[in-house]
N, CA, C and O of each residue as an XYZ file, in Angstrom:
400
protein
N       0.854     -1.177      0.000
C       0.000      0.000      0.000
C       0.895      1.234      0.000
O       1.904      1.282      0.704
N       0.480      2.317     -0.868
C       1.277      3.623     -1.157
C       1.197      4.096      0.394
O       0.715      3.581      1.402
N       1.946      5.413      0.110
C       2.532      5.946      1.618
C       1.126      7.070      1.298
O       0.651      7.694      2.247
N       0.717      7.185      0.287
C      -0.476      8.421     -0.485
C      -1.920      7.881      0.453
O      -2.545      8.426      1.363
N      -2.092      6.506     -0.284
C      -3.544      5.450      0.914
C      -3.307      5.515      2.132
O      -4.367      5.542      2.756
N      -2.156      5.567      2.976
C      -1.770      5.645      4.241
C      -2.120      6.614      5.011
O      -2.655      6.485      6.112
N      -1.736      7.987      4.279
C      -1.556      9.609      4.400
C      -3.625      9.509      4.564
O      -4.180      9.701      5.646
N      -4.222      9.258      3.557
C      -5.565      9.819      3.171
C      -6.502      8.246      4.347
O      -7.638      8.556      4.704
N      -6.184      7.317      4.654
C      -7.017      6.580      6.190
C      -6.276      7.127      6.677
O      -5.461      6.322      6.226
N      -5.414      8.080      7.465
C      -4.958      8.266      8.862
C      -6.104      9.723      9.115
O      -6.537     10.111     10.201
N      -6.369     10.287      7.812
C      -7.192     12.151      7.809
C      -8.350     11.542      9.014
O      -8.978     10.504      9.224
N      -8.188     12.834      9.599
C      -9.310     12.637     10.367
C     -10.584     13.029      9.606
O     -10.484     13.657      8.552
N     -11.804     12.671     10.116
C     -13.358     13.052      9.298
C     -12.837     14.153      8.915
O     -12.206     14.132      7.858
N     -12.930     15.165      9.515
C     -12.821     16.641      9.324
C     -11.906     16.898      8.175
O     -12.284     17.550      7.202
N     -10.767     16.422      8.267
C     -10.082     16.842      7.270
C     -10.770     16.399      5.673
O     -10.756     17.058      4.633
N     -11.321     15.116      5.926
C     -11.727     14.118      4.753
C     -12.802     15.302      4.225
O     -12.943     15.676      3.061
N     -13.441     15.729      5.288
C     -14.886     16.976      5.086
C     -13.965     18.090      4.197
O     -14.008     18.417      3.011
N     -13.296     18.425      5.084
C     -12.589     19.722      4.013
C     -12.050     19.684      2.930
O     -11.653     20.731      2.420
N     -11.874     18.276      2.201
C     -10.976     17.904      1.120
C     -12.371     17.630      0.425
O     -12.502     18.071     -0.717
N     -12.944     17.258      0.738
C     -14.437     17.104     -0.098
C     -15.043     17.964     -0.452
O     -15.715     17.792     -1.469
N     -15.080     19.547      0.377
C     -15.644     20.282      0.566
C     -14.785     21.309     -0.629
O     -15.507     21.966     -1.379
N     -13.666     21.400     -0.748
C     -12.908     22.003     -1.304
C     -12.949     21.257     -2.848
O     -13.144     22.136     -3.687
N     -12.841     20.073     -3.397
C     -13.157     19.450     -4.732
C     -14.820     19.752     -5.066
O     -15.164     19.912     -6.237
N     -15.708     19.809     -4.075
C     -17.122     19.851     -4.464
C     -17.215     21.446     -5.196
O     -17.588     21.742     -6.332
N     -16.753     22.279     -4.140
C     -16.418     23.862     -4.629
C     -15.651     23.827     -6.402
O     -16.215     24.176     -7.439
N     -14.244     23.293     -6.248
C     -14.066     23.233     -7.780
C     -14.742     22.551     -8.646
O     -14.266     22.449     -9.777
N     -15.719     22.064     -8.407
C     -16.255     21.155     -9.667
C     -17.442     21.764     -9.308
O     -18.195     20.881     -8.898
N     -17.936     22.778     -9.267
C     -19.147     23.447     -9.031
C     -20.683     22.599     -8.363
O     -21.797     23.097     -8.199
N     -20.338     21.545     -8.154
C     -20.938     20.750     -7.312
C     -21.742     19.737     -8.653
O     -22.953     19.549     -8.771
N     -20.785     19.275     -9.427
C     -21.066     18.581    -10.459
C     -20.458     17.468    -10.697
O     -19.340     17.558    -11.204
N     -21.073     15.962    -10.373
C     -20.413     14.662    -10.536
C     -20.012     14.714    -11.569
O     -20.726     15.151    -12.472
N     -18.536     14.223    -11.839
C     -18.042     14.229    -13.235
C     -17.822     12.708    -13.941
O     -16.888     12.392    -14.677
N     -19.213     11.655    -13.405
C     -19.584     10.618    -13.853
C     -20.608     11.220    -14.859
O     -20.677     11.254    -16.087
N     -21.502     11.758    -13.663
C     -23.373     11.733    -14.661
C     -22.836     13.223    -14.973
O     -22.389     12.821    -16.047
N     -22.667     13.880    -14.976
C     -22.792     15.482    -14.909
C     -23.974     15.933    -14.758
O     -24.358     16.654    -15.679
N     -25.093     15.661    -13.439
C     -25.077     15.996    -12.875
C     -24.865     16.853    -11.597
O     -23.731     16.899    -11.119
N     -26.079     17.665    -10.900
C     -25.361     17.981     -9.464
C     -25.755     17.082     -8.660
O     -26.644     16.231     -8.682
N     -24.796     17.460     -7.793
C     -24.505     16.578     -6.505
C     -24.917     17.607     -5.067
O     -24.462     18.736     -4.887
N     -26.037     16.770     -3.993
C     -26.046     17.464     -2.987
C     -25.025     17.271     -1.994
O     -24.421     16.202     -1.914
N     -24.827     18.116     -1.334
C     -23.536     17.700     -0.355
C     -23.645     16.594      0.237
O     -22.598     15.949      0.304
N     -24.835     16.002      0.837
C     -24.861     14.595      1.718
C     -24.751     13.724      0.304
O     -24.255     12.607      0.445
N     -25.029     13.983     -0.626
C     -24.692     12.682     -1.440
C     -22.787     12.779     -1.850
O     -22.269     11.755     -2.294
N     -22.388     13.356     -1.759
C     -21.126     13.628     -1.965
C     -20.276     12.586     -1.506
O     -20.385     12.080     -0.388
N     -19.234     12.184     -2.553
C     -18.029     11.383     -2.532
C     -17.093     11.548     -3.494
O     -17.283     11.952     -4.641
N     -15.583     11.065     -2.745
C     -14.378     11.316     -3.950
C     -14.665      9.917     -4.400
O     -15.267      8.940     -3.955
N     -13.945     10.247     -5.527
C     -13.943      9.387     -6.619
C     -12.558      9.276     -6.971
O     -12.057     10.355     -7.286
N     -11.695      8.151     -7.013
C     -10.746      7.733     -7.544
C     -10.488      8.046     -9.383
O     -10.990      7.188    -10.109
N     -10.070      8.701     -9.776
C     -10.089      8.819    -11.374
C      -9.301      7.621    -12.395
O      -9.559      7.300    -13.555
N      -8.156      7.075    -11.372
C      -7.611      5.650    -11.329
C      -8.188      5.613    -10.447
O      -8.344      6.409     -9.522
N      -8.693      4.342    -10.730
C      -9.331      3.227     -9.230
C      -7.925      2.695     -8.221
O      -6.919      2.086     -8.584
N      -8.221      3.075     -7.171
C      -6.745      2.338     -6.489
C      -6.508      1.384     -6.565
O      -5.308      1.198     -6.362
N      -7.440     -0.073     -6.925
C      -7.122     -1.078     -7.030
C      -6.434     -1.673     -8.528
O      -6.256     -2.831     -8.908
N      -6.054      0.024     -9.372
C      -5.463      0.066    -10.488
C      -4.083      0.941    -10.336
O      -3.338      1.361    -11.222
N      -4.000      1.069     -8.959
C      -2.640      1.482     -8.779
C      -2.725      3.341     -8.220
O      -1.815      3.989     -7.704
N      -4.024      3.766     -8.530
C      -4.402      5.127     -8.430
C      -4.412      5.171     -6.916
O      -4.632      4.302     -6.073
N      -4.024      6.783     -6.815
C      -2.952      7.206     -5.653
C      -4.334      7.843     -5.088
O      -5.216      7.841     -5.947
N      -4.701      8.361     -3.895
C      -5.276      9.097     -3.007
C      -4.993     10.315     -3.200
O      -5.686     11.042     -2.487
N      -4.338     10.816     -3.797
C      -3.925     12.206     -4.038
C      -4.832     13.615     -4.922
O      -5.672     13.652     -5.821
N      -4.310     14.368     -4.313
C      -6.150     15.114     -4.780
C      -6.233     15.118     -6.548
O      -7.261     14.725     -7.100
N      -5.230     15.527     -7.221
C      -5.089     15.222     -8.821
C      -6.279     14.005     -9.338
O      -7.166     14.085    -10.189
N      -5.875     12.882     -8.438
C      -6.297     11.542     -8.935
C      -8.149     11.557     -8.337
O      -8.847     10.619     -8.724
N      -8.704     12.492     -7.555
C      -9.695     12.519     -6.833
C     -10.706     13.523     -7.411
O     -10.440     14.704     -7.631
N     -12.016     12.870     -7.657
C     -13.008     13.673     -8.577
C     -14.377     13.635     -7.580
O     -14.563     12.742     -6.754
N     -15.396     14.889     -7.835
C     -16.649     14.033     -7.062
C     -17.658     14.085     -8.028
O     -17.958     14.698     -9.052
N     -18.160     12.985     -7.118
C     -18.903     12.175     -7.747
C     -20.275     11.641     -6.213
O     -20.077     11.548     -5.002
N     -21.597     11.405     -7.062
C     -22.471     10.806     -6.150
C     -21.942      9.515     -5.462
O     -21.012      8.862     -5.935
N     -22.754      9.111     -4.029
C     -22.161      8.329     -3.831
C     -22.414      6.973     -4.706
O     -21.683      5.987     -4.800
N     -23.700      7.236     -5.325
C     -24.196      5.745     -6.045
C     -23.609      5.506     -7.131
O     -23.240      4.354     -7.358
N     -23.345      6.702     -8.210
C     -22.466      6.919     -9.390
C     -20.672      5.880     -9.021
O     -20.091      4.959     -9.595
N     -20.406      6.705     -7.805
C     -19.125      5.989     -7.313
C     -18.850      4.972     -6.844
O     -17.734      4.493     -6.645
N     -20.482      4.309     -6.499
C     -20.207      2.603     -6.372
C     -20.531      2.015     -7.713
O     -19.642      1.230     -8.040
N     -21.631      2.128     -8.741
C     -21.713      1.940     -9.655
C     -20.631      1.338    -10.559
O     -20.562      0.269    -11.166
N     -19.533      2.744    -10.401
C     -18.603      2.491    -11.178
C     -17.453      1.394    -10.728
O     -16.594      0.959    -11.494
N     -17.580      1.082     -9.533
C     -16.911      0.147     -8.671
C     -15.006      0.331     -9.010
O     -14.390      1.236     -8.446
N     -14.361     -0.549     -9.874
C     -12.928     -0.099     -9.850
C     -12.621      0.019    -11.464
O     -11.479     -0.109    -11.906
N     -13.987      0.328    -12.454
C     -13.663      0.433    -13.780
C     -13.507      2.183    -14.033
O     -13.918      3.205    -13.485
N     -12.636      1.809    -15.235
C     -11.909      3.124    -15.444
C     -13.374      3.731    -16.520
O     -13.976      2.941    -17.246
N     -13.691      4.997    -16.443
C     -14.302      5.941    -17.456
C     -14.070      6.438    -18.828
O     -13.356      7.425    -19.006
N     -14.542      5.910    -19.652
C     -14.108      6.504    -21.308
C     -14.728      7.983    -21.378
O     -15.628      8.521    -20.733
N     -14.066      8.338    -22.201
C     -14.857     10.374    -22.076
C     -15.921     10.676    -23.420
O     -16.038     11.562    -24.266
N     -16.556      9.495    -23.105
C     -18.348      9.397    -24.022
C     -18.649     10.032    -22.669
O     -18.022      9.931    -21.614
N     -20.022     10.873    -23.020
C     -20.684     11.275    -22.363
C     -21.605     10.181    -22.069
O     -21.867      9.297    -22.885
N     -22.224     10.269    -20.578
C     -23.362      9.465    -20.118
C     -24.586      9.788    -20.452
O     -24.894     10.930    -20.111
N     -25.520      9.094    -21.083
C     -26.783      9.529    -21.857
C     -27.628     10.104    -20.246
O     -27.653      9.606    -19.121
N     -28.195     11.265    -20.787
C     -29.641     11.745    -19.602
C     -30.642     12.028    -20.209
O     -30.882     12.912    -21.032
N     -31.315     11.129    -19.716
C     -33.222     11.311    -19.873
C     -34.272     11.459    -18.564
O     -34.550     10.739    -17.605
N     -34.739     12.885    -19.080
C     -35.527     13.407    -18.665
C     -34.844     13.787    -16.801
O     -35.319     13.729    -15.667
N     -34.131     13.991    -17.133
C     -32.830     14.725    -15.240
C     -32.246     13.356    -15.125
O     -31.491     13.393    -14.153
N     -32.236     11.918    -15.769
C     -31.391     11.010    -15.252
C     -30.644     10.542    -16.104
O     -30.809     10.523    -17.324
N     -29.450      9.985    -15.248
C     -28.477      9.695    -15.777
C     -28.468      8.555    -15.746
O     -28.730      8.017    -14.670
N     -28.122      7.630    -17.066
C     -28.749      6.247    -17.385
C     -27.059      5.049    -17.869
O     -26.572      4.752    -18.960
N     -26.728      4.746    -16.658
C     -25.423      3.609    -16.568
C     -25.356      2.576    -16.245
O     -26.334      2.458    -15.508
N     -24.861      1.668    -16.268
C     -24.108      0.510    -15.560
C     -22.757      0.083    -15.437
O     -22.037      0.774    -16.159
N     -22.328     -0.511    -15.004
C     -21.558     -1.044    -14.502
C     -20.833     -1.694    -15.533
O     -19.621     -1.889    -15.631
N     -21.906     -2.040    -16.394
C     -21.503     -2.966    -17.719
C     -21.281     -2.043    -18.775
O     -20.516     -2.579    -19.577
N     -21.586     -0.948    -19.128
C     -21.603     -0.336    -20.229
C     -20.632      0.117    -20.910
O     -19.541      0.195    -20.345
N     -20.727      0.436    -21.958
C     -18.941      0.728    -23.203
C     -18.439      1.695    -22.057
O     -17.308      1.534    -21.599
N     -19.324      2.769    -21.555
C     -18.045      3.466    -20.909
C     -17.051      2.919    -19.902
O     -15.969      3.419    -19.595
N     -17.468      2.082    -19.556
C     -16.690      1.339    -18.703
C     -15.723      0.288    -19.075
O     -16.107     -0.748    -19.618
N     -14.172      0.573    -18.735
C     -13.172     -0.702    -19.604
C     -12.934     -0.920    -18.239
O     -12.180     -1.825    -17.881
């Protein structure tokens, strides 16, 4: 395990809050799965490499994203097709081309 995964489980909540709080602010509060918005209680980072692909904890590598979008996507990487939306939803799986 990187010394990066180490650094980001030791953050306390608070800090984890302010690092969330601070990516939600730059991304105007827009999952950059669905593009969608995101309410703050639904809020989560998102690995852009999945760590279990070697992707670091580091804020570069960290996007937000809903929390369901971010399990959805589980540890597959994102192609930069847009995600189809009908009628306010955003329509994915797990299985789909965007996903390698």
């Amino acid at each position: 395990m990187s010394q990066y995964h180490d650094d980001y489980r030791r953050m306390s909540g608070q800090q984890r809050k302010e690092l969330t709080d601070q990516i939600y602010q730059e991304a105007g509060g827009i999952c950059h799965i669905c593009q969608l918005p995101v309410r703050r209680e639904d809020a989560s980072l998102d690995h852009l490499i999945p760590a279990s692909q070697g992707g670091l904890s580091t804020r570069d590598n960290l996007a937000l994203a809903h929390r369901s979008c971010n399990s959805s996507r589980q540890d597959k990487t994102i192609n930069k097709t847009q995600v189809p939306v009908y009628d306010g939803l955003a329509w994915f799986t797990a299985s789909d081309d965007r996903f390698s």
